[in-house]
C-alpha positions as a Markdown table, in Angstrom:
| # | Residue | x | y | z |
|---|---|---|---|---|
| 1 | Unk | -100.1 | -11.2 | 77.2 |
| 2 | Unk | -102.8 | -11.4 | 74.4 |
| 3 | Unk | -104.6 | -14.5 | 73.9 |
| 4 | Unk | -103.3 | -14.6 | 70.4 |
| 5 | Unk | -99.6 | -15.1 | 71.9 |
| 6 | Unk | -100.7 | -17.4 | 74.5 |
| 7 | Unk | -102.4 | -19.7 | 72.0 |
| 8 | Unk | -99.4 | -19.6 | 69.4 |
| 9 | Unk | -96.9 | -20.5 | 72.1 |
| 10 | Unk | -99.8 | -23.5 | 73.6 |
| 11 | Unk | -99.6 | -24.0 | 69.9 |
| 12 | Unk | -96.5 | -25.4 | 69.9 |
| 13 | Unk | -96.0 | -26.6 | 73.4 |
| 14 | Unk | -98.5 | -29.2 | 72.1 |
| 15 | Unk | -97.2 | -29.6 | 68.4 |
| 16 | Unk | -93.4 | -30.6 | 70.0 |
| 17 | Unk | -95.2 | -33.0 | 72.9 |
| 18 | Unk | -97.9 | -35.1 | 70.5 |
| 19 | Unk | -95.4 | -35.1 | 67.7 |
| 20 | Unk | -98.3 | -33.6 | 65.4 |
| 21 | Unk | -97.2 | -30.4 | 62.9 |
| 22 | Unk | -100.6 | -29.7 | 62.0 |
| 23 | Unk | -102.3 | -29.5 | 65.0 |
| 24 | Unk | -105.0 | -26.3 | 65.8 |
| 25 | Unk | -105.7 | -25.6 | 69.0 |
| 26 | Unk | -109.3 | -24.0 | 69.2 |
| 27 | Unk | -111.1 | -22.9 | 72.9 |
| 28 | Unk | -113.3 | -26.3 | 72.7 |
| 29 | Unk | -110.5 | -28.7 | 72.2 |
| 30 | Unk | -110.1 | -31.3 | 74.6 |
| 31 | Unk | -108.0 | -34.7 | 75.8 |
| 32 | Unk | -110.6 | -36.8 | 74.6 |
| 33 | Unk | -110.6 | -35.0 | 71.0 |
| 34 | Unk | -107.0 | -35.5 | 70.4 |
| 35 | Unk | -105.4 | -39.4 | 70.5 |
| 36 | Unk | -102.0 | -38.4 | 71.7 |
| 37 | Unk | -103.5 | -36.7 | 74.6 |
| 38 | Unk | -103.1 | -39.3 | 77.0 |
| 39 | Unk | -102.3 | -38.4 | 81.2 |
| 40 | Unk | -98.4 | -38.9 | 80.2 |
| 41 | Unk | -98.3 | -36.3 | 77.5 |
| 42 | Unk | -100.4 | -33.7 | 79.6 |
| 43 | Unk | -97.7 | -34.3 | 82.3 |
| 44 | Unk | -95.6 | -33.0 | 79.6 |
| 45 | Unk | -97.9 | -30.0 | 77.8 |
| 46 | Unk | -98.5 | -28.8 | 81.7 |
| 47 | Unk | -94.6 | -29.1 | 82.6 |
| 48 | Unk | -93.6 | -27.5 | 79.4 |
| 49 | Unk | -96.6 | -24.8 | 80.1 |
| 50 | Unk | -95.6 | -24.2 | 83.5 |
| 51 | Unk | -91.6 | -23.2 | 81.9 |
| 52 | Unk | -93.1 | -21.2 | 78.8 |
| 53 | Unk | -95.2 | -18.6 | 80.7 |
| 54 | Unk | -93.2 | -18.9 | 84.6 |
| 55 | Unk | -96.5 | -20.1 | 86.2 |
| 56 | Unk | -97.7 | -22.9 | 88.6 |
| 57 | Unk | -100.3 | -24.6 | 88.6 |
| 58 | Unk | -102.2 | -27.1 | 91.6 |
| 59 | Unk | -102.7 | -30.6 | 91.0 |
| 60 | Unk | -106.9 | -29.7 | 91.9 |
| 61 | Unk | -106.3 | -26.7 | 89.2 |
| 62 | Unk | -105.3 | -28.9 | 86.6 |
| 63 | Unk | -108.1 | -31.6 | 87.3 |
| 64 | Unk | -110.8 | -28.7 | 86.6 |
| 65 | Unk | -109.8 | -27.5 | 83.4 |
| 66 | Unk | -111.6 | -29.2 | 81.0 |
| 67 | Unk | -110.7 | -27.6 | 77.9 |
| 68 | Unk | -107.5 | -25.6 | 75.7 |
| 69 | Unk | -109.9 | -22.5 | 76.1 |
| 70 | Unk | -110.5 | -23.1 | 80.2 |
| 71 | Unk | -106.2 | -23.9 | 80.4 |
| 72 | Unk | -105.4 | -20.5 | 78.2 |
| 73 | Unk | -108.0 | -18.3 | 80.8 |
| 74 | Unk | -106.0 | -20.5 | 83.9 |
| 75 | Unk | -103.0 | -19.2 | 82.5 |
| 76 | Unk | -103.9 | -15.6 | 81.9 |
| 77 | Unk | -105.1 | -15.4 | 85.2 |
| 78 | Unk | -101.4 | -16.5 | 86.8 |
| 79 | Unk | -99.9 | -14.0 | 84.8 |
| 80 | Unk | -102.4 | -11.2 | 86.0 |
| 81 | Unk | -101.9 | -12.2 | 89.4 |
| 82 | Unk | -98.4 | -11.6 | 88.8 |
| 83 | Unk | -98.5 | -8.4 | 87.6 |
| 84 | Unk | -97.9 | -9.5 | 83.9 |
């Protein structure tokens, strides 16, 4: 899968779960950028993540991605570890 995909599903994975239509998601966004973003809603984005693409991630995975850019190369790596 093309980043391009993966970005316009993340796209709205994250519009449904912060309630916000116009959001953009861009490689440097981060938590702190975004007020919705708070630990309950990324339980959410990473839950809804996890269904959306069939992937899994570690609780240690998820505390070193620091960005929408590092999450989208996290999750293209699952899926090439998969064989996808």
């Amino acid at each position: 899968m093309q980043q391009e995909e993966i970005y316009s599903k993340l796209t709205e994975i994250f519009r449904d779960v912060l309630d916000s239509d116009h959001l953009v998601l861009t490689p440097e966004l981060t938590a702190a950028s975004v007020p919705e973003w708070d630990s309950f809603n990324h339980i959410h984005i990473v839950v809804a993540t996890e269904a959306q693409f069939k992937v899994k991630f570690q609780t240690a995975e998820l505390e070193s991605i620091q960005s929408v850019g590092h999450f989208v190369e996290s999750i293209q790596a699952k899926m090439r570890a998969q064989g996808r």
